[in-house]
C-alpha positions as CSV (number, residue, x, y, z in Angstrom):
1,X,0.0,0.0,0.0
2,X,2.9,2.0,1.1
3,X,4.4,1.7,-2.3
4,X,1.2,2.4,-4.2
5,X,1.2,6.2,-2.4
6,X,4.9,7.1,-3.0
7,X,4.6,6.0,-6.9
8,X,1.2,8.5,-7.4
9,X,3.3,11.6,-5.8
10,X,5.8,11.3,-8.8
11,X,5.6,13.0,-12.1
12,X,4.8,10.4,-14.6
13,X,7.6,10.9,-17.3
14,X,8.7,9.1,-20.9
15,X,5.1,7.2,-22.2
16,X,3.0,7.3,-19.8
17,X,3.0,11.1,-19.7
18,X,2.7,10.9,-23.4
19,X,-0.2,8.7,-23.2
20,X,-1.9,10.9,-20.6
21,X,-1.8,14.0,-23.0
22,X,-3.2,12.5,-25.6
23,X,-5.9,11.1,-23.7
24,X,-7.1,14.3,-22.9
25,X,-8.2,14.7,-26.6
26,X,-9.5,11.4,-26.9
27,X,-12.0,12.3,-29.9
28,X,-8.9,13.3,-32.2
29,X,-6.9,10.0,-31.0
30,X,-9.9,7.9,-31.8
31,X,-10.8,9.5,-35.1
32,X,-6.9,9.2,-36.2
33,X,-7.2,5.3,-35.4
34,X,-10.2,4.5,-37.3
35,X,-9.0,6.5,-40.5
36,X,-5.5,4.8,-40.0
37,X,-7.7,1.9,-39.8
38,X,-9.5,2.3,-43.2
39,X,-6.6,3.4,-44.8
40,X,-5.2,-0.1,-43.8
41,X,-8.0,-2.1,-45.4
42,X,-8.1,0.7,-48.8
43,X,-4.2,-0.3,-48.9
44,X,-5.4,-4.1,-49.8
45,X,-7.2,-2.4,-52.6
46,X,-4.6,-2.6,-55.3
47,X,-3.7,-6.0,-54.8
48,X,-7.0,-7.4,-54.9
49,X,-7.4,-6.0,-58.6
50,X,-4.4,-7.4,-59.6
51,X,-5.6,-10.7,-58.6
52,X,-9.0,-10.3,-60.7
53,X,-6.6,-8.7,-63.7
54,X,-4.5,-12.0,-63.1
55,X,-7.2,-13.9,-63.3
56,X,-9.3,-12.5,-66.5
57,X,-6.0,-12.9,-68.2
58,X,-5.3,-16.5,-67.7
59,X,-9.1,-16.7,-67.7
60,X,-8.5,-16.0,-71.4
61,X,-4.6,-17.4,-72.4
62,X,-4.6,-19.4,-75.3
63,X,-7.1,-16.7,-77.2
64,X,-6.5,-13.0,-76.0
65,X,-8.8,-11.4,-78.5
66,X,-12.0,-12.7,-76.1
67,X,-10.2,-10.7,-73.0
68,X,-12.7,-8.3,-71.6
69,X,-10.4,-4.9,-71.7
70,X,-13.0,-2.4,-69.9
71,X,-13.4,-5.1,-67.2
72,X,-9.5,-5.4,-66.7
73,X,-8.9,-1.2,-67.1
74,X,-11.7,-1.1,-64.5
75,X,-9.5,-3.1,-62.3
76,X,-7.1,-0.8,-63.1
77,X,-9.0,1.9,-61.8
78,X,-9.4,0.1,-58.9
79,X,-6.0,-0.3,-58.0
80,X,-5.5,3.3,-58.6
81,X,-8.4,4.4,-56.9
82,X,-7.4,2.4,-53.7
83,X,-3.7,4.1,-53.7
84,X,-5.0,7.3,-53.8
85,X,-7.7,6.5,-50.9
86,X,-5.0,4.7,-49.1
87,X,-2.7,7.7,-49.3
88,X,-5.7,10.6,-48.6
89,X,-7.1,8.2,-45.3
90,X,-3.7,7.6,-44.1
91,X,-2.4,11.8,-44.6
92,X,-6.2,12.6,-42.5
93,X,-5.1,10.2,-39.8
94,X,-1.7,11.7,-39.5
95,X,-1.9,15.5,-40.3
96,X,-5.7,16.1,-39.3
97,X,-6.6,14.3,-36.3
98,X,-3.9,13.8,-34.0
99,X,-2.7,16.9,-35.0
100,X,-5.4,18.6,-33.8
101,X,-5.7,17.6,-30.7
102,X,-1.7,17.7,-30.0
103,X,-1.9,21.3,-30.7
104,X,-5.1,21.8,-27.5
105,X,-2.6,19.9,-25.4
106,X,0.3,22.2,-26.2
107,X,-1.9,25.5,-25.8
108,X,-3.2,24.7,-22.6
């Protein structure tokens, strides 16, 4: 018990004081994780169109001339479209949230 007392009369220092500010602003933190989150998942994005370009080309090997091309450039756009998502969800979770609510923390 003794050694519970003496331990909450000292400054907190390294992470735990890091954790503690950012706690205070724990709508920031939270929105920072769940766009980090979905730019996670969006990252998959561009591999799972490669797989279904993969697959309409072999789908179609020995005669190439029956390959679907909007159906593979769609795929294209895909993988394209889930970079781009992948790199605007992970820049919000970085720059915009966090951010936010480091610079409250600093100002107070």
């Amino acid at each position: 018990m003794a050694k519970k007392e003496s331990q909450e009369g000292k400054p907190k220092k390294g992470l735990p004081r890091l954790i503690e500010l950012a706690m205070t602003q724990k709508a920031p933190m939270v929105g920072g994780m769940i766009l980090s989150a979905l730019a996670t998942i969006a990252s998959f994005l561009p591999y799972l169109a490669i797989y279904f370009i993969i697959q309409e080309i072999v789908g179609t090997y020995p005669d190439f001339s029956t390959l679907d091309v909007p159906k593979v450039l769609g795929y294209g756009g895909l993988a394209l479209g889930g970079v781009l998502l992948n790199v605007l969800l992970y820049t919000a979770s970085v720059a915009l949230f966090p951010h936010r609510g480091l610079w409250h923390v600093v100002s107070m």
